[in-house]
C-alpha positions in Angstrom: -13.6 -24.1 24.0 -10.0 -23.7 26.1 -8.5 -22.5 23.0 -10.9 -19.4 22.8 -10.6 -18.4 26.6 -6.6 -19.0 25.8 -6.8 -16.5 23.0 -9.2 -14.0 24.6 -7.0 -14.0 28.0 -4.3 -13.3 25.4 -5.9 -11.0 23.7 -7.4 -8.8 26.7 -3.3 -9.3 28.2 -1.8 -7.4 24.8 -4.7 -4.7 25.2 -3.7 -3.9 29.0 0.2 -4.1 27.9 -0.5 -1.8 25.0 -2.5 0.8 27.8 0.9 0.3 30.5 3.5 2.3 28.2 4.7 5.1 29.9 3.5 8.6 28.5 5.8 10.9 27.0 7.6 13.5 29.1 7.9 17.1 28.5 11.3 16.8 27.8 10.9 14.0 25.3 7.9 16.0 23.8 10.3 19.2 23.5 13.0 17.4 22.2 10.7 16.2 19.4 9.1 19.6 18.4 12.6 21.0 17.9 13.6 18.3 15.7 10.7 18.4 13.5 11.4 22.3 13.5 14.8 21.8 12.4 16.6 21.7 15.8 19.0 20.1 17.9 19.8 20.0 21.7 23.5 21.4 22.0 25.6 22.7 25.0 26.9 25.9 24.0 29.1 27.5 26.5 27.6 25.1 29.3 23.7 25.9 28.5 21.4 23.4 26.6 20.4 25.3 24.2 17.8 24.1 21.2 20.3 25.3 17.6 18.8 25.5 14.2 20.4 22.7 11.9 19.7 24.2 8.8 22.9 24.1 6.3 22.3 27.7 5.3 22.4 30.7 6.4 23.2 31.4 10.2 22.2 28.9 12.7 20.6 30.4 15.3 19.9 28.8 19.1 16.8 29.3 21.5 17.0 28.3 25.3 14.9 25.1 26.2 12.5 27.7 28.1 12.0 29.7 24.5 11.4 26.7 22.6 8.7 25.4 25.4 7.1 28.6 24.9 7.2 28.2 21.0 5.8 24.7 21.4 2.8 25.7 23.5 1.9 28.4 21.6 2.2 26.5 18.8 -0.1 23.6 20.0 -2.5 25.9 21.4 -2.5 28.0 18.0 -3.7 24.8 16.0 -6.5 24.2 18.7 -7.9 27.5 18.4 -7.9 27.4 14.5 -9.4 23.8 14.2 
C-alpha cells in the first residue's frame, strides 16, 4: 500500500514538473519560424536582421519586425483556412 502512494505522489510530482516549463518567448518563437523558413539571425551593418540561407540565388534579409509580421500572418492564415 506505501509503495502505491510512493508512485502516485511521484507520479502526480512529474505531471506538475512537466506543467512548470517556461513558455516559449516571442523571440524564441520568431527565431524558430525563420529557421524553418530558411533563415538565420545575422548583424548586418549593426541591425539583426533575419537572411535567407539558401545556397542559390541571392540571399535576401528581412528586419526582425518584417519577419514577425510574416509569422503572424502566416499563423493567422492557417487558422482562417482550417
Amino acid at each position: 500500500m506505501d509503495k502505491r502512494i510512493i508512485y502516485v505522489s511521484a507520479l502526480g510530482f512529474l505531471a506538475l514538473a512537466g506543467c512548470a516549463t517556461s513558455p516559449a518567448t516571442r523571440e524564441h518563437m520568431l527565431a524558430t519560424f525563420a529557421k524553418q523558413h530558411g533563415y538565420r539571425l545575422v548583424d548586418v551593418n549593426g541591425d539583426e536582421e533575419y537572411c535567407s540561407t539558401k545556397t542559390y540565388g541571392h540571399h535576401p534579409c528581412v528586419s526582425k519586425d518584417t519577419m514577425a509580421w510574416y509569422m503572424d500572418h502566416t499563423h493567422t492564415a492557417l487558422w482562417v483556412s482550417s
